[in-house]
Biopython code that builds the backbone (N, CA, C, O; Angstrom):
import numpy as np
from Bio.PDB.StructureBuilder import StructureBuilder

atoms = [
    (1, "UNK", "N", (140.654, 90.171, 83.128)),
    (1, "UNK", "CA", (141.050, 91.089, 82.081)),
    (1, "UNK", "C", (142.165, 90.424, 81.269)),
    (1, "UNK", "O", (143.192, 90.045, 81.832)),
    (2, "UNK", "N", (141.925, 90.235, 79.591)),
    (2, "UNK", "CA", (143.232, 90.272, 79.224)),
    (2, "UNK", "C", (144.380, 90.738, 79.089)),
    (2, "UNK", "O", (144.820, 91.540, 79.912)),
    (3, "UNK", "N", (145.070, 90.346, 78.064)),
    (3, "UNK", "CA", (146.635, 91.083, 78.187)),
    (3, "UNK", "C", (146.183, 92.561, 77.120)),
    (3, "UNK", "O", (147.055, 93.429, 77.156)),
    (4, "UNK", "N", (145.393, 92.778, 76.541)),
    (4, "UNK", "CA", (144.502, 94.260, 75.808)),
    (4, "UNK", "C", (143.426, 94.610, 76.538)),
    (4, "UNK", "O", (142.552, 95.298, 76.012)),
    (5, "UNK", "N", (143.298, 94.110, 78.130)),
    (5, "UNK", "CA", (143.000, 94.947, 78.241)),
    (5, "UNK", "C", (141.069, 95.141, 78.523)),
    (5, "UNK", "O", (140.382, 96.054, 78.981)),
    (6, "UNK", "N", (140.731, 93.630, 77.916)),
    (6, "UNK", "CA", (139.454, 93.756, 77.838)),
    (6, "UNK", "C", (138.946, 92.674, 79.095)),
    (6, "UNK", "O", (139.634, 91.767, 79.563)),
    (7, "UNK", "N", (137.498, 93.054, 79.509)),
    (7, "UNK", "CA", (136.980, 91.944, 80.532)),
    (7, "UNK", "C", (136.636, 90.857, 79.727)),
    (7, "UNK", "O", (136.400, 90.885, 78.519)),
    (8, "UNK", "N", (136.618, 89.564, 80.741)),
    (8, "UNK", "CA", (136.016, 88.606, 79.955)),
    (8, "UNK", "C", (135.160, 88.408, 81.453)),
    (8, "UNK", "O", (135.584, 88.675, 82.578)),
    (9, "UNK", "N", (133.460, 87.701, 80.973)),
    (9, "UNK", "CA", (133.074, 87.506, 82.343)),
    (9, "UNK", "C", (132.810, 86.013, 81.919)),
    (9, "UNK", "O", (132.903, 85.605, 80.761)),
    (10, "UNK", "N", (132.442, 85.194, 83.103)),
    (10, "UNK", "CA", (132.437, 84.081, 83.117)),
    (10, "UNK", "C", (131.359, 83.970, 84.061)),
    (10, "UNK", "O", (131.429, 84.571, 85.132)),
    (11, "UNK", "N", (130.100, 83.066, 83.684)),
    (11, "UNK", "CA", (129.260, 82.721, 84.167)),
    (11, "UNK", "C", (128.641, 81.163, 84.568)),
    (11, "UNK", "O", (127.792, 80.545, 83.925)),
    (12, "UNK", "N", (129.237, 80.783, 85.657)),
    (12, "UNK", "CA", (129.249, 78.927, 86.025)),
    (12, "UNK", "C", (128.628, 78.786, 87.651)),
    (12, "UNK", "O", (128.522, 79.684, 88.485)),
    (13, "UNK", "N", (128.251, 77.286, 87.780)),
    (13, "UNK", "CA", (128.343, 76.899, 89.080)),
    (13, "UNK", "C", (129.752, 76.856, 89.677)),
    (13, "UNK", "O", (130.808, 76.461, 89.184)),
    (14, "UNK", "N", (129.348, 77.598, 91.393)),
    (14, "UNK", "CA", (130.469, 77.573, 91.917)),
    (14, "UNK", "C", (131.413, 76.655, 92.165)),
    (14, "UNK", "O", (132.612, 76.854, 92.361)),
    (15, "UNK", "N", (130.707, 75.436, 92.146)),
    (15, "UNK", "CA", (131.023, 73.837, 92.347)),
    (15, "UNK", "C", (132.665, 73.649, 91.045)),
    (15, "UNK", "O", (133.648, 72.934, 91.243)),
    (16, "UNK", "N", (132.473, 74.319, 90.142)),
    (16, "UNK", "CA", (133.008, 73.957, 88.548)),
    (16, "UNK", "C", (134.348, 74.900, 88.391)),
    (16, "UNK", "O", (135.293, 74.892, 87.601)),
    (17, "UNK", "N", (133.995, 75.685, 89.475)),
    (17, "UNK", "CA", (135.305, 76.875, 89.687)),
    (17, "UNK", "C", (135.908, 77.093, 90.882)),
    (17, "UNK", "O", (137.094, 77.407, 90.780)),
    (18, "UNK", "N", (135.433, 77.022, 92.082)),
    (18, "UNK", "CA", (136.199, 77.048, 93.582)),
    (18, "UNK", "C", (135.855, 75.970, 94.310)),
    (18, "UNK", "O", (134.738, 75.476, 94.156)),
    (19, "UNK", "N", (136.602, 75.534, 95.055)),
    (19, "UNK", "CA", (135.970, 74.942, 96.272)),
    (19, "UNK", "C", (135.616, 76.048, 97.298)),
    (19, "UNK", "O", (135.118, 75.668, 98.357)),
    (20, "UNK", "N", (135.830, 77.466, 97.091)),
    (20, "UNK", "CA", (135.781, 78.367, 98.306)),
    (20, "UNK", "C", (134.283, 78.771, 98.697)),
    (20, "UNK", "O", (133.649, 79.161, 97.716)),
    (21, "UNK", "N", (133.830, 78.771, 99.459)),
    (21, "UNK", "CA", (132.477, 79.119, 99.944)),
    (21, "UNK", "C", (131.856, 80.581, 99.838)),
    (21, "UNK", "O", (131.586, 81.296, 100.803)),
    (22, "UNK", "N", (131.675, 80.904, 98.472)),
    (22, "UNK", "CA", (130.918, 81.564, 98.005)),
    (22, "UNK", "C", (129.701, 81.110, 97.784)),
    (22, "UNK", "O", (129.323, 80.013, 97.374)),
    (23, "UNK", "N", (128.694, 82.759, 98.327)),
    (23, "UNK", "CA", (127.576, 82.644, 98.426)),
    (23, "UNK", "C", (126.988, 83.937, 97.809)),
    (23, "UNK", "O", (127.712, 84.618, 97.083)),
    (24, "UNK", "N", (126.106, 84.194, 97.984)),
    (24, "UNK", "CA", (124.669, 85.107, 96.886)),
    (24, "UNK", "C", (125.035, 86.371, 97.646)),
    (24, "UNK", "O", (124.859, 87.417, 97.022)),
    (25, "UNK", "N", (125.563, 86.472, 99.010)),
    (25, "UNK", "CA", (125.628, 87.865, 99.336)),
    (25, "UNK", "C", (127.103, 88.238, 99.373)),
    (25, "UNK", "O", (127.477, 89.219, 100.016)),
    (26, "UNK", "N", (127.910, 87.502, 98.723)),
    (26, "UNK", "CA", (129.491, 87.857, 98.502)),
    (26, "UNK", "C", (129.363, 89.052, 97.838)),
    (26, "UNK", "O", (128.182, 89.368, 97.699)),
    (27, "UNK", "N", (130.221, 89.896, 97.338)),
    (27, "UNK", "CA", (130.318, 90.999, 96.688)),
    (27, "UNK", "C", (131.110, 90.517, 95.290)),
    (27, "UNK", "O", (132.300, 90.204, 95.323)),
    (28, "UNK", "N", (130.383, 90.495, 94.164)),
    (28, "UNK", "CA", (131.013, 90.372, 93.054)),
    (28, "UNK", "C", (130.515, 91.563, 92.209)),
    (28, "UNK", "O", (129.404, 92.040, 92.444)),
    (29, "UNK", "N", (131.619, 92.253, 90.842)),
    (29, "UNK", "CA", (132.162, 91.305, 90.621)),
    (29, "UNK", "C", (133.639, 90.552, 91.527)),
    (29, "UNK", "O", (134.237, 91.314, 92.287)),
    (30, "UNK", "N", (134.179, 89.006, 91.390)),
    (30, "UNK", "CA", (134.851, 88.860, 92.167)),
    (30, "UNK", "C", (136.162, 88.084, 91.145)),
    (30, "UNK", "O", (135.997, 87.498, 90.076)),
    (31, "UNK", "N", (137.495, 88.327, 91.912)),
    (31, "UNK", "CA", (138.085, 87.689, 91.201)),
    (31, "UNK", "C", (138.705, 86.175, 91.875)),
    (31, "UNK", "O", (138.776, 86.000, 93.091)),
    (32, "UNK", "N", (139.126, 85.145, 90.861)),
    (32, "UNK", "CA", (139.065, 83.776, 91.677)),
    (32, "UNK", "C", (140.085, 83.580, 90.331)),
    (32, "UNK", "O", (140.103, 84.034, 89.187)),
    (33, "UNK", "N", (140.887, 82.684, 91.088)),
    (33, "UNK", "CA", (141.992, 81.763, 89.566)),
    (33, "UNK", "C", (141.104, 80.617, 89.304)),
    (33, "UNK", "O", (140.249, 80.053, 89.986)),
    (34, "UNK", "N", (141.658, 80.405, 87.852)),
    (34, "UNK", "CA", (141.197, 79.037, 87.491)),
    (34, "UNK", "C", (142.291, 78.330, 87.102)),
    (34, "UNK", "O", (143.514, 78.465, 87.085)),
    (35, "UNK", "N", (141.145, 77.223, 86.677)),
    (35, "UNK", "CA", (142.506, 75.702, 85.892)),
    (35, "UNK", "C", (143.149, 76.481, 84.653)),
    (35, "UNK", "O", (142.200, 77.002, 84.068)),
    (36, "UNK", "N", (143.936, 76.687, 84.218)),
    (36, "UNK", "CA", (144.030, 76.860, 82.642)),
    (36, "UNK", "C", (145.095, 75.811, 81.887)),
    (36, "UNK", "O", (146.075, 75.316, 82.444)),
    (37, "UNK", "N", (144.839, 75.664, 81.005)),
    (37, "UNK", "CA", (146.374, 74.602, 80.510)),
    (37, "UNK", "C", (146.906, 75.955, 79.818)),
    (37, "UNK", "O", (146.166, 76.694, 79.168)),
    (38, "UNK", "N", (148.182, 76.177, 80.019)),
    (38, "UNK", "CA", (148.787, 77.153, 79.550)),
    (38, "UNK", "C", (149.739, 76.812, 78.182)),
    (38, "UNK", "O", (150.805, 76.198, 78.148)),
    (39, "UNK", "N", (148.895, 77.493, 76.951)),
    (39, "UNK", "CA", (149.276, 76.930, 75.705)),
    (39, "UNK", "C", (150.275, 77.498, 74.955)),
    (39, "UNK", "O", (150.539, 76.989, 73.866)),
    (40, "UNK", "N", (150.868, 78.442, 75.331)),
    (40, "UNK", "CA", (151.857, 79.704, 75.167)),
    (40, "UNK", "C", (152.287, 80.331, 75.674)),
    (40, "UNK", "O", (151.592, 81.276, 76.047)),
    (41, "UNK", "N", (153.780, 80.305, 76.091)),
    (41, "UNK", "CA", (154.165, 81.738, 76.740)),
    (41, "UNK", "C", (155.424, 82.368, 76.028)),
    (41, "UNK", "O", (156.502, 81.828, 75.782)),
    (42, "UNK", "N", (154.905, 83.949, 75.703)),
    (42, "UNK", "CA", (155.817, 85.232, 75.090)),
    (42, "UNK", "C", (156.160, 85.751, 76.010)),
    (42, "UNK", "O", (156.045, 85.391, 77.181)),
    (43, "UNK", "N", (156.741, 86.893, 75.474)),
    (43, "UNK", "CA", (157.106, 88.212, 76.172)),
    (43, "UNK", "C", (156.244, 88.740, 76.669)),
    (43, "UNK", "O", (155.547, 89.517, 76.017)),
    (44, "UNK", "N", (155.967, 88.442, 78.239)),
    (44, "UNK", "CA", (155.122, 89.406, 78.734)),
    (44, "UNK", "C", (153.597, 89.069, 78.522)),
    (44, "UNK", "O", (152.829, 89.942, 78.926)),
    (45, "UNK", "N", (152.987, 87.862, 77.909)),
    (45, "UNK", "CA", (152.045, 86.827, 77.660)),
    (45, "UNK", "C", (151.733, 85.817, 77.781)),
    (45, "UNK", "O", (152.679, 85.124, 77.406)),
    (46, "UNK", "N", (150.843, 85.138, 78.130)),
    (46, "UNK", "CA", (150.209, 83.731, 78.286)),
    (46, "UNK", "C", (148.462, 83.423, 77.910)),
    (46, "UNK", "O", (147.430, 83.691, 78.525)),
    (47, "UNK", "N", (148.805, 82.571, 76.282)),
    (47, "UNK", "CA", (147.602, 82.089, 76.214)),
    (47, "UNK", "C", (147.428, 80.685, 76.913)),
    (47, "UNK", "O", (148.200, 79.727, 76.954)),
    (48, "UNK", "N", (146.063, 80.883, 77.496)),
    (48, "UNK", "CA", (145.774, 79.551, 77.844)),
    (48, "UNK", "C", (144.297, 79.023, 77.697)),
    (48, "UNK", "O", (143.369, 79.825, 77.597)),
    (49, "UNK", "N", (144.086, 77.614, 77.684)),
    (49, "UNK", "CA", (142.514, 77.727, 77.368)),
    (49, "UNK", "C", (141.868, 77.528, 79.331)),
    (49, "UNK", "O", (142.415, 77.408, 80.427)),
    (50, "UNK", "N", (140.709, 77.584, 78.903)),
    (50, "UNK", "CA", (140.084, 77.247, 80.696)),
    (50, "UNK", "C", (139.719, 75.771, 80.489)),
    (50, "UNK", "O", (139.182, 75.201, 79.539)),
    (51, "UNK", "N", (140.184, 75.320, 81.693)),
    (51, "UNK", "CA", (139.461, 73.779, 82.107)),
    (51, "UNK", "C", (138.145, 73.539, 82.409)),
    (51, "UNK", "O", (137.340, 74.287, 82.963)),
    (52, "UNK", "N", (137.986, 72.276, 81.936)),
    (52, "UNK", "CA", (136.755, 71.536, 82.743)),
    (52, "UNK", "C", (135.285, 72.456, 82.240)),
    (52, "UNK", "O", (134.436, 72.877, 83.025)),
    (53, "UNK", "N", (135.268, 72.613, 80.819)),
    (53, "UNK", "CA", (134.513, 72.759, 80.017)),
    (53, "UNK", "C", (133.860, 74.682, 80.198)),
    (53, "UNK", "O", (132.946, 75.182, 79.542)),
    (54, "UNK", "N", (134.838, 75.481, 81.454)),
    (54, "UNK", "CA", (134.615, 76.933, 81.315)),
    (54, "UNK", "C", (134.864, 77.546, 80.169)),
    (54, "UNK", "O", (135.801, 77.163, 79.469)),
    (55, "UNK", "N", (134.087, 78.567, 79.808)),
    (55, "UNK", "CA", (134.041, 79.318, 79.031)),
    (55, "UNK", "C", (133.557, 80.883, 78.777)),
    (55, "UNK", "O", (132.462, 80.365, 78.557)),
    (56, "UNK", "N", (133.403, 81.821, 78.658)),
    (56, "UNK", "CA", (133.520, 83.040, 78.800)),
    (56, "UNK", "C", (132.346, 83.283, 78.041)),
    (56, "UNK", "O", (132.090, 82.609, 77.043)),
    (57, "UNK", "N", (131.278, 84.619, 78.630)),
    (57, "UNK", "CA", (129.245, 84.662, 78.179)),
    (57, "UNK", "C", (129.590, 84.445, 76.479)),
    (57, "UNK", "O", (128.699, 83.955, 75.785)),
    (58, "UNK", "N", (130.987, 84.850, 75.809)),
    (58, "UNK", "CA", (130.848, 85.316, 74.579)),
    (58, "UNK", "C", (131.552, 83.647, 73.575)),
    (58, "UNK", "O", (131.902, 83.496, 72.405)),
    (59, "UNK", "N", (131.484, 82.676, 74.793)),
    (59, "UNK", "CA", (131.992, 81.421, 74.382)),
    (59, "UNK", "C", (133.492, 81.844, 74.080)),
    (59, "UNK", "O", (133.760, 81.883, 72.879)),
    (60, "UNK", "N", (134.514, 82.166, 74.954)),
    (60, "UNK", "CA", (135.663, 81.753, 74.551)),
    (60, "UNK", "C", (135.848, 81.454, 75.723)),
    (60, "UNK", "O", (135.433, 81.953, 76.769)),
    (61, "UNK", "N", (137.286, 79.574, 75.241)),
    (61, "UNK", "CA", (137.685, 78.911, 75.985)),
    (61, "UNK", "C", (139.317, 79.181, 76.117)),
    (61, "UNK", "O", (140.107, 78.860, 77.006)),
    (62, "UNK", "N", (139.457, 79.727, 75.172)),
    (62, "UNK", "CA", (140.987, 79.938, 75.201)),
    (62, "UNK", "C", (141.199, 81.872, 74.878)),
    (62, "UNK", "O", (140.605, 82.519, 74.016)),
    (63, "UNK", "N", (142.388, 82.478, 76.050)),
    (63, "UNK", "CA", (142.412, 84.037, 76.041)),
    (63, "UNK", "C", (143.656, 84.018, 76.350)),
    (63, "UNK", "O", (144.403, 83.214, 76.907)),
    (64, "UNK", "N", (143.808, 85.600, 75.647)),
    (64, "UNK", "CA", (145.639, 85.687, 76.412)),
    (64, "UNK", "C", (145.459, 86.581, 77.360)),
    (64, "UNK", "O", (144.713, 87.539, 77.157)),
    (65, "UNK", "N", (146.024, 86.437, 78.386)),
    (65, "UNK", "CA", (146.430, 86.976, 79.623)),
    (65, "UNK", "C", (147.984, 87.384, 79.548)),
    (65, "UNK", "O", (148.905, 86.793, 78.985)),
    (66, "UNK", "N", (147.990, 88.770, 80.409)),
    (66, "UNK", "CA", (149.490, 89.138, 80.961)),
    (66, "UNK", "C", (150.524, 87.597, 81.579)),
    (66, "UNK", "O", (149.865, 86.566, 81.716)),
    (67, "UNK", "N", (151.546, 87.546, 81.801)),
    (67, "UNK", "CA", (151.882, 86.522, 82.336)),
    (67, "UNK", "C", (152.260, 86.399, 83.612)),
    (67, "UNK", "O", (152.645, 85.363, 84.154)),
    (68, "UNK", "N", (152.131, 87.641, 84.173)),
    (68, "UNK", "CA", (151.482, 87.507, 85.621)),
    (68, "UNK", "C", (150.391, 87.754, 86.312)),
    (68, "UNK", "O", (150.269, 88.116, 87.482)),
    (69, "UNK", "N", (149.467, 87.491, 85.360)),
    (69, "UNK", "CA", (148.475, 86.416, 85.636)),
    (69, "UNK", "C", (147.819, 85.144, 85.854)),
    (69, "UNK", "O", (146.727, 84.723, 86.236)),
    (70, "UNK", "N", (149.841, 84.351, 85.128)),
    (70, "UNK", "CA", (149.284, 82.862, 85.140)),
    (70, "UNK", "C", (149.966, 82.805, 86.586)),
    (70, "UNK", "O", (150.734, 83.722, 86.877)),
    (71, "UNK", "N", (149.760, 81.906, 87.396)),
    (71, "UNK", "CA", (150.552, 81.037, 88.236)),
    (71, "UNK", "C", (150.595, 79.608, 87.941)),
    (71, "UNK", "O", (149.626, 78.874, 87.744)),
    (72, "UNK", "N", (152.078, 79.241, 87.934)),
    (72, "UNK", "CA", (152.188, 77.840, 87.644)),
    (72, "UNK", "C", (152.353, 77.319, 88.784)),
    (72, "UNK", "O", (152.923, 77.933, 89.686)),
    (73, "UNK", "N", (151.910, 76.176, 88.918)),
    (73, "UNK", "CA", (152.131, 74.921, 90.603)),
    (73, "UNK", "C", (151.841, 73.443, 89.803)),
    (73, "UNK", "O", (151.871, 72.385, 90.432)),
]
sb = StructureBuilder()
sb.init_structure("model")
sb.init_model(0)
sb.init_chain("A")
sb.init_seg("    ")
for serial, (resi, resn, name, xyz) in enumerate(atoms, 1):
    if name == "N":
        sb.init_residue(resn, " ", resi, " ")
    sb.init_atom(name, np.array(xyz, "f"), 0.0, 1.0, " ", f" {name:<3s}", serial, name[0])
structure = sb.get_structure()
């Protein structure tokens, strides 16, 4: 969900998004972090785009998220 609020879904091989061992009878929808390069941060915001060529059914690579949603490491 972004920072307004809306879903974004994302549709990839699992290979491209977790190493975690998800399978066909997991229960989704599910939530999982990704790579993002984080291209902005406001008040209470963070745009970032997704790595490694993800992108969202409606083709977006870059969304703003709350900013605790990002984790930095």
């Amino acid at each position: 969900m972004d920072s307004i609020g809306r879903d974004h879904r994302i549709v990839e091989k699992v290979p491209v998004l977790t190493t975690q061992g998800i399978r066909a009878a997991n229960t989704f929808p599910m939530e999982l972090w990704l790579d993002v390069q984080v291209d902005r941060l406001d008040a209470g915001t963070a745009t970032v785009t997704l790595q490694h060529g993800v992108e969202t059914v409606d083709g977006a690579q870059r969304i703003t998220v709350t900013s605790a949603d990002v984790r930095m490491t």
